[in-house]
C-alpha positions as CSV (number, residue, x, y, z in Angstrom):
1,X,0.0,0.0,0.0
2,X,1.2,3.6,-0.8
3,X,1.4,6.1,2.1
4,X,1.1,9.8,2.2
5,X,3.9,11.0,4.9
6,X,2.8,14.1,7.3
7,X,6.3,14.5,9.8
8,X,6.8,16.6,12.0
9,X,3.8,18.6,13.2
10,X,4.6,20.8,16.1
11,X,1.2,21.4,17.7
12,X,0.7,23.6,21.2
13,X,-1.7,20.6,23.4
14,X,-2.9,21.1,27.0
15,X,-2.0,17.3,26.7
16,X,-0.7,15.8,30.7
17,X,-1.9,13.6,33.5
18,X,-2.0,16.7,36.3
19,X,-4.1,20.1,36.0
20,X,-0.9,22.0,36.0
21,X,0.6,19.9,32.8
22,X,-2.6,20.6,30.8
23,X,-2.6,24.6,31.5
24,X,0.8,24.9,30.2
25,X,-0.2,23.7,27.2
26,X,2.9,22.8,25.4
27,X,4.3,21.1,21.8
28,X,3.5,17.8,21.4
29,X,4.9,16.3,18.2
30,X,2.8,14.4,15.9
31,X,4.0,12.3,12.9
32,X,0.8,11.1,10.6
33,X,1.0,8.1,7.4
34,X,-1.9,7.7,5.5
35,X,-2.6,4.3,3.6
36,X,-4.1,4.4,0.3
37,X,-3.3,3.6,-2.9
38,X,-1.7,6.7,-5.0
39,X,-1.1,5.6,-8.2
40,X,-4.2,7.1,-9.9
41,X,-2.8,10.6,-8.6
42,X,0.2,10.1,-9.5
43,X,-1.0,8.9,-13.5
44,X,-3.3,12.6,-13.5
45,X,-1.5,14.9,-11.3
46,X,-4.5,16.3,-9.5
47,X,-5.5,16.9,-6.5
48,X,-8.7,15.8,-6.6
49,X,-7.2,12.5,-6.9
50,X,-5.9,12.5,-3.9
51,X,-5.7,13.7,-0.3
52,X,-4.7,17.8,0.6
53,X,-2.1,17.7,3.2
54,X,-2.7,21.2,3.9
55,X,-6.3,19.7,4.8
56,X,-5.2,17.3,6.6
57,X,-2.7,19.6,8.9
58,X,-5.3,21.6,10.1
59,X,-7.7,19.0,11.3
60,X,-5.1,17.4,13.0
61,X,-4.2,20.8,14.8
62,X,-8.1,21.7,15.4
63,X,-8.1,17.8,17.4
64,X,-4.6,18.7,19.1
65,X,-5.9,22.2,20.3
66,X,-9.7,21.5,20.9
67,X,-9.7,20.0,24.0
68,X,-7.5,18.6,26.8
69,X,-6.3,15.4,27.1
70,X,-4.2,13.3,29.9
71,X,-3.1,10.7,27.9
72,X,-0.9,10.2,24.8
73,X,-3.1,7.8,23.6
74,X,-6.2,9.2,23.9
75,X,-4.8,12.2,21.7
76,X,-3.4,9.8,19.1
77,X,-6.7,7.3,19.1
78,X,-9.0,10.6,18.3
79,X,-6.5,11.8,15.3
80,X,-6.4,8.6,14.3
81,X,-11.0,8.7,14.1
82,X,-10.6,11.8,13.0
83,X,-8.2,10.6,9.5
84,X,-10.5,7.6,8.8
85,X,-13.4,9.6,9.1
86,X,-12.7,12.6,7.0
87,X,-9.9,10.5,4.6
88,X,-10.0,8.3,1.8
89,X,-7.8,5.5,3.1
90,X,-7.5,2.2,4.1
91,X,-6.0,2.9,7.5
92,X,-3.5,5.1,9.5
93,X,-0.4,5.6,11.6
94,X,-0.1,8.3,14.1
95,X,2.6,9.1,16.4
96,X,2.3,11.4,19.0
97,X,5.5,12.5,21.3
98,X,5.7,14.5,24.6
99,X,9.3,16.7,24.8
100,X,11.0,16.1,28.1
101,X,8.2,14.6,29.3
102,X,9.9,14.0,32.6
103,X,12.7,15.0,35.0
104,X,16.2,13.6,34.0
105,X,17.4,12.7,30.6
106,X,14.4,11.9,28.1
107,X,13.9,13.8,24.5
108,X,10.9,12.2,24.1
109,X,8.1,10.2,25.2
110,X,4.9,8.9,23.0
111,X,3.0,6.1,21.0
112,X,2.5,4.9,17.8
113,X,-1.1,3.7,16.8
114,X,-1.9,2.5,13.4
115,X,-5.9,2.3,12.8
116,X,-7.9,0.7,9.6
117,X,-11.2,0.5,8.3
118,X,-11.7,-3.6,9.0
């Protein structure tokens, strides 16, 4: 199956387990693949033939920013309704990481969910 690639969203989320976490509302990053087959886009070269990442970018900020979450998961398993509702596809992968999520030596923190229609 072909993929359409999305890396590297930097969304503000009021996205942590305490109160205080969520307020601070703070980047989460958010890597999205979509599943479907390209090949008739890439025989017309038109965009009606296949998916408008600039589309797709702000729906995934408007879930990010629309409400707060405490969970990584919960944030990645809504994107991941959102895409197969409002998408073409056959199914998804969304990543969603935390920066410094925690005291000490961490970059990151996160999950990776991958969602289909069946």
């Amino acid at each position: 199956m072909d993929a359409i690639l999305l890396e590297g969203i930097v969304v503000p989320a009021a996205l942590g387990v305490s109160a205080a976490e969520r307020r601070m509302r703070r980047p989460v990053d958010i890597d999205v693949e979509l599943a479907l087959d390209l090949e008739r886009a890439g025989r017309s070269d038109r965009l009606a033939h296949t998916i408008d990442y600039g589309r797709v970018h702000a729906e995934v900020e408007r879930v990010a920013g629309e409400r707060e979450y405490r969970l990584v998961e919960t944030l990645a398993e809504q994107l991941a309704a959102m895409l197969l509702k409002s998408c073409p596809i056959e199914s998804c992968t969304v990543t969603v990481r935390k920066r410094s999520p925690v005291a000490g030596d961490l970059r990151h923190a996160g999950v990776r969910i991958t969602r289909s229609r069946s």
